[in-house]
N, CA, C and O atoms as a GROMACS GRO file, in nm:
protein
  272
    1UNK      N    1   0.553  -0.376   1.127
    1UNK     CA    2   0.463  -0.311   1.035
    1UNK      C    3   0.403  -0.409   0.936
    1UNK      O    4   0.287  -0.407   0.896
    2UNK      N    5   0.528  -0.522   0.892
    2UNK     CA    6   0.433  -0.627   0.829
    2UNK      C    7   0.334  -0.662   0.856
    2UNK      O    8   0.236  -0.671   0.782
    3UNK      N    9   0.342  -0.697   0.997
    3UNK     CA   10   0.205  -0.780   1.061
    3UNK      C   11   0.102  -0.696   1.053
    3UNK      O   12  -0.005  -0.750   1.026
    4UNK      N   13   0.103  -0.557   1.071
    4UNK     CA   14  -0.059  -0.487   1.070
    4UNK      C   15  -0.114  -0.495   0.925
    4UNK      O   16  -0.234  -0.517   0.908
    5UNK      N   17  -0.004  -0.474   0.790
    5UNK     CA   18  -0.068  -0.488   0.664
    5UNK      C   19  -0.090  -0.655   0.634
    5UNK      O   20  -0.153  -0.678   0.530
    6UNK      N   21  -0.055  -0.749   0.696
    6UNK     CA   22  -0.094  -0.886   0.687
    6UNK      C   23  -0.219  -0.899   0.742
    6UNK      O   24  -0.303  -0.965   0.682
    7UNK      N   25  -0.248  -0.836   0.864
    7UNK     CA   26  -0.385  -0.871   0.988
    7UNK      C   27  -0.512  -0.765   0.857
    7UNK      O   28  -0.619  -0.804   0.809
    8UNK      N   29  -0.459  -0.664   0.842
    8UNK     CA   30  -0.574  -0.633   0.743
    8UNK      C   31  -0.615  -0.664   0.607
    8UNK      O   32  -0.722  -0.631   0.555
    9UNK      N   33  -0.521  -0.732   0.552
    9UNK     CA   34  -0.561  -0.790   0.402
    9UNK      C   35  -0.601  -0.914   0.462
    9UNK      O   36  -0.686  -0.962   0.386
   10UNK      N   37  -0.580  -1.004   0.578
   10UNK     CA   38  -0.675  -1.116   0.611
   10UNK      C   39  -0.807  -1.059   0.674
   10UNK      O   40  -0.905  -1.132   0.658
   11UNK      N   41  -0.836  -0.898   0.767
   11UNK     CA   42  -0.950  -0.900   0.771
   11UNK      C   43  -1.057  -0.809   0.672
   11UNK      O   44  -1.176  -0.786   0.690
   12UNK      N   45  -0.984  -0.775   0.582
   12UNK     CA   46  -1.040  -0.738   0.462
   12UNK      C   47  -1.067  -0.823   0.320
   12UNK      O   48  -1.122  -0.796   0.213
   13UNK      N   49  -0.996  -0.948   0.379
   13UNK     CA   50  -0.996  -1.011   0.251
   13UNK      C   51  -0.991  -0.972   0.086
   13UNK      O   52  -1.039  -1.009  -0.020
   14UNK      N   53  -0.898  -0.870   0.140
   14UNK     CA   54  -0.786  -0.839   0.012
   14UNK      C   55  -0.644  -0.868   0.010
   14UNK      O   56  -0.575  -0.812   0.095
   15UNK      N   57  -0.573  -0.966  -0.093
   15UNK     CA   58  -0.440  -0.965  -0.078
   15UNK      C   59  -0.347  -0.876  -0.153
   15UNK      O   60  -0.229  -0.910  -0.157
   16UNK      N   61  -0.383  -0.770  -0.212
   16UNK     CA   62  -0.338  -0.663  -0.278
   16UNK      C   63  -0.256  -0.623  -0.123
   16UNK      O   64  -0.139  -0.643  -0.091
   17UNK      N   65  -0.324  -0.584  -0.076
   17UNK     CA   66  -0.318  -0.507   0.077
   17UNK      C   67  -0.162  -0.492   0.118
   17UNK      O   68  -0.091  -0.392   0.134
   18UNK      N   69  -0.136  -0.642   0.130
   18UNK     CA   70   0.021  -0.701   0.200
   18UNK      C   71   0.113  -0.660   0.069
   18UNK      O   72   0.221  -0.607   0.098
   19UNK      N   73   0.081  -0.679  -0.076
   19UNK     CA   74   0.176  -0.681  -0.175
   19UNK      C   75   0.220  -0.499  -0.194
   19UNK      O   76   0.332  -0.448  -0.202
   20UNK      N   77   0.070  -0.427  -0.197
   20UNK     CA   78   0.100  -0.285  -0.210
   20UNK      C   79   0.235  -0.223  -0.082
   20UNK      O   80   0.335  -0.151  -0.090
   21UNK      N   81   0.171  -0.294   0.019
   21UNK     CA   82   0.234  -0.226   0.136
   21UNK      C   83   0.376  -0.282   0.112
   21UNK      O   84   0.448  -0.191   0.069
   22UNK      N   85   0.427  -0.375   0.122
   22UNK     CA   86   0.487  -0.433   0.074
   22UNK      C   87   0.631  -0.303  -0.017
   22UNK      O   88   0.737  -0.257   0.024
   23UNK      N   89   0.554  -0.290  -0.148
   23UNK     CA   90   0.603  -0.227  -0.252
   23UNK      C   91   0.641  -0.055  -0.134
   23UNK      O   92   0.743   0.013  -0.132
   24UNK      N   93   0.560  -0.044  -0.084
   24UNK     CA   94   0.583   0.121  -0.069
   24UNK      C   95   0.637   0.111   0.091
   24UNK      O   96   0.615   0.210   0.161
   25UNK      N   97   0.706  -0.002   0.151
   25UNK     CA   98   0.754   0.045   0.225
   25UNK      C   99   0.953  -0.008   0.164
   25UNK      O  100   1.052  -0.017   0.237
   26UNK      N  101   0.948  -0.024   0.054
   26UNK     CA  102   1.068  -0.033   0.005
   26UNK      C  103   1.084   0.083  -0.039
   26UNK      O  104   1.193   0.136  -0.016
   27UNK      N  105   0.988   0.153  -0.111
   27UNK     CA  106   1.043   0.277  -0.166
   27UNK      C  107   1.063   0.375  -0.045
   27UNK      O  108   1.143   0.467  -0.060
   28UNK      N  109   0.998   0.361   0.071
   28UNK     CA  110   1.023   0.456   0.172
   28UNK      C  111   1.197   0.440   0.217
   28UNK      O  112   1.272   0.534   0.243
   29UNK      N  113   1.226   0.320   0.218
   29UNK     CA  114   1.349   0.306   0.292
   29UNK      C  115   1.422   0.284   0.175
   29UNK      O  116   1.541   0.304   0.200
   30UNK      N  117   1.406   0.252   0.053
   30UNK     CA  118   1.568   0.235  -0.094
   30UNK      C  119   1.529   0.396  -0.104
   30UNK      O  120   1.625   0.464  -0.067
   31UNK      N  121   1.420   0.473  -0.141
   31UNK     CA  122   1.413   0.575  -0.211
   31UNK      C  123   1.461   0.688  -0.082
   31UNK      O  124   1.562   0.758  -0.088
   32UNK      N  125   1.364   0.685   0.030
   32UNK     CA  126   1.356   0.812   0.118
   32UNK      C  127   1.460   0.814   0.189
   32UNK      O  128   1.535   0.911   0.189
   33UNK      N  129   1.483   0.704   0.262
   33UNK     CA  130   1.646   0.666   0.361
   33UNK      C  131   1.735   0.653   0.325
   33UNK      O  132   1.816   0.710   0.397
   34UNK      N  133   1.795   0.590   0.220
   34UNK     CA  134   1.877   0.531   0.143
   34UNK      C  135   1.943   0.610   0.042
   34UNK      O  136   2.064   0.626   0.022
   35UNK      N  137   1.835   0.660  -0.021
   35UNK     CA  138   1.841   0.692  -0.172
   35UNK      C  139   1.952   0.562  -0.280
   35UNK      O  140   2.062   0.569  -0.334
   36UNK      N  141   1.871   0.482  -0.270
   36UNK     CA  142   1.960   0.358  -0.392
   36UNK      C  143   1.828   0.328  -0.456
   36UNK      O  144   1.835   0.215  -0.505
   37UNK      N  145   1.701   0.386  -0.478
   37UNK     CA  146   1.593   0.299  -0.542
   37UNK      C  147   1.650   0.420  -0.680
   37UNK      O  148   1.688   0.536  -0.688
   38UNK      N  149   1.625   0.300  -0.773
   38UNK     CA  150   1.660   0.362  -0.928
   38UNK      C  151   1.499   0.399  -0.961
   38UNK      O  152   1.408   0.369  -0.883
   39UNK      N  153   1.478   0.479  -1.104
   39UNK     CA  154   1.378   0.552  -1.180
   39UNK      C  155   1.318   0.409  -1.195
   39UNK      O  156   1.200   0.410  -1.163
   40UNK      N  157   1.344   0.338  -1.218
   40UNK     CA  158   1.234   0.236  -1.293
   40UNK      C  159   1.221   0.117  -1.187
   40UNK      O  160   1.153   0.022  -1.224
   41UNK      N  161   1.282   0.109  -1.048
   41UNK     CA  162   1.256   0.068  -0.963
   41UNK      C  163   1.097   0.162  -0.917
   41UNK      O  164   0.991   0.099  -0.919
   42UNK      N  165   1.098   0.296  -0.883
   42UNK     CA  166   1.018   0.345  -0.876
   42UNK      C  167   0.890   0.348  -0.908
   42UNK      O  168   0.784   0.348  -0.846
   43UNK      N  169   0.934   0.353  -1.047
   43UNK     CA  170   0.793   0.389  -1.167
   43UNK      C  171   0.709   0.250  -1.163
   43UNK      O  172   0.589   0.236  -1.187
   44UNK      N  173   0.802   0.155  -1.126
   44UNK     CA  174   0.730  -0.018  -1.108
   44UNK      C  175   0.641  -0.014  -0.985
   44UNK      O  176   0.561  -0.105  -0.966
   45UNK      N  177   0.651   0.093  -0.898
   45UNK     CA  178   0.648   0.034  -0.773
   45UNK      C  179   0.476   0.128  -0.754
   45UNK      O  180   0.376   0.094  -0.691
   46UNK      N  181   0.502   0.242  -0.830
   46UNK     CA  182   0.375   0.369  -0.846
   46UNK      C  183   0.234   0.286  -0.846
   46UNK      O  184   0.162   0.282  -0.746
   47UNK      N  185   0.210   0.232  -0.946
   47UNK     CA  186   0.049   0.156  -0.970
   47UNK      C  187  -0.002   0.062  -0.852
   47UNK      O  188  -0.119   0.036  -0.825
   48UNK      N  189   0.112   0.015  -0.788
   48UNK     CA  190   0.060  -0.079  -0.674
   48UNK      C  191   0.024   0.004  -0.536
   48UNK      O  192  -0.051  -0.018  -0.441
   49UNK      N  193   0.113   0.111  -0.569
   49UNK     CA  194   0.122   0.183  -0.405
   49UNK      C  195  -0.014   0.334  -0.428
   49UNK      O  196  -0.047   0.418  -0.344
   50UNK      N  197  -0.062   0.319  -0.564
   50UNK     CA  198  -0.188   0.401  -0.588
   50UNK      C  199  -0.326   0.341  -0.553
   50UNK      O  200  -0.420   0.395  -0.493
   51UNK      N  201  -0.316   0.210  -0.606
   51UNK     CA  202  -0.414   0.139  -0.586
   51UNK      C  203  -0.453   0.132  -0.391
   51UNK      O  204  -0.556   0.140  -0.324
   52UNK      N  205  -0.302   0.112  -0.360
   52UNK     CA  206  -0.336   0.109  -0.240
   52UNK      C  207  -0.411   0.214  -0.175
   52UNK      O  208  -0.515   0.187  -0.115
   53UNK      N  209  -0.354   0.358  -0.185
   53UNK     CA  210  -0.419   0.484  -0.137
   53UNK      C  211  -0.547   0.487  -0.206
   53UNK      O  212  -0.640   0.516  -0.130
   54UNK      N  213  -0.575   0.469  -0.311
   54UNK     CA  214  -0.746   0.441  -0.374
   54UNK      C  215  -0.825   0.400  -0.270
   54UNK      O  216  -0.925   0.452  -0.221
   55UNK      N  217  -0.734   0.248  -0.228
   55UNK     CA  218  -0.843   0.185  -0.207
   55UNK      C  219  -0.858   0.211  -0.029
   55UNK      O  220  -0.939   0.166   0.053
   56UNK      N  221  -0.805   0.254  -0.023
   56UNK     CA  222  -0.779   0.312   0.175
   56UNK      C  223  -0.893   0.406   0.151
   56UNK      O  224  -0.998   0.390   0.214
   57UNK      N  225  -0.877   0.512   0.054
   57UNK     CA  226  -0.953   0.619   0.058
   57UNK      C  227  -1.130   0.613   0.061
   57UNK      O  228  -1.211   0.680   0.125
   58UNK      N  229  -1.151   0.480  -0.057
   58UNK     CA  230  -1.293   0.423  -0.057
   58UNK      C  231  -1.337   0.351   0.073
   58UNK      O  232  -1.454   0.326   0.104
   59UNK      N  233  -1.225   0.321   0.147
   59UNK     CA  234  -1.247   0.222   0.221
   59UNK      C  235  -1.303   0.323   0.362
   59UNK      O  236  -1.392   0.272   0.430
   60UNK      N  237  -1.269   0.413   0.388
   60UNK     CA  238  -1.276   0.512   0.439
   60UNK      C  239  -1.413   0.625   0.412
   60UNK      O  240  -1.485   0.668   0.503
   61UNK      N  241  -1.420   0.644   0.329
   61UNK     CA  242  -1.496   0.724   0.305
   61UNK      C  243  -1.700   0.586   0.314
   61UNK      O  244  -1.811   0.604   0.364
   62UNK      N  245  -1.655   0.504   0.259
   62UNK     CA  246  -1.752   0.389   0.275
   62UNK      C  247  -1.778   0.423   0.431
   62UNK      O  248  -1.870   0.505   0.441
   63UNK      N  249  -1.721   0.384   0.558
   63UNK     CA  250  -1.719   0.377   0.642
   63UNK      C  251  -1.776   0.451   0.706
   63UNK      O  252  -1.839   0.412   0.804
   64UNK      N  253  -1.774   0.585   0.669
   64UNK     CA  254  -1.789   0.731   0.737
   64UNK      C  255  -1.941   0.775   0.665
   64UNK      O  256  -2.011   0.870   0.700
   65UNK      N  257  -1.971   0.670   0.549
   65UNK     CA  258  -2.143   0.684   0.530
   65UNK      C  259  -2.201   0.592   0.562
   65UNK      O  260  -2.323   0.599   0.546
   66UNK      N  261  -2.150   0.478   0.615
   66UNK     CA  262  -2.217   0.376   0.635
   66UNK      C  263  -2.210   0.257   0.513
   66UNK      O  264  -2.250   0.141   0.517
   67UNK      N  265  -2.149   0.327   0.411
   67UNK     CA  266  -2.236   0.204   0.299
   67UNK      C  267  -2.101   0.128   0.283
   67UNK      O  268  -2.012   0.182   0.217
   68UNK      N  269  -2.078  -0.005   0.346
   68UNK     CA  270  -1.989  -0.104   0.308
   68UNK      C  271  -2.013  -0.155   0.212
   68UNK      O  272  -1.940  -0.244   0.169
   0.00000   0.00000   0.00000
């Protein structure tokens, strides 16, 4: 799963991309599998893994009008 969020922040030329993904696939597996991610492990982890869905969402919606 690394490699697909690596191949798209190099063909998007964003490196947010790898760091967001990054962040929210820890909380999937400390928080969702696990349960060992603490409150402020969490709350650290929120702004990076928003930005990410933001920016999926623009990225997406761009796409689907044409306007890159």
């Amino acid at each position: 799963m690394d490699q697909a969020a690596e191949r798209l922040s190099q063909l998007l030329r964003e490196e947010k991309i790898l760091d967001a993904w990054t962040h929210a696939y820890y909380l999937h597996v400390e928080g969702f599998h696990e349960g060992r991610a603490d409150i402020e492990s969490v709350k650290m982890r929120v702004p990076r893994i928003e930005w990410l869905l933001e920016y999926t969402e623009d990225a997406v919606k761009s796409r689907a009008t044409g306007t890159q």
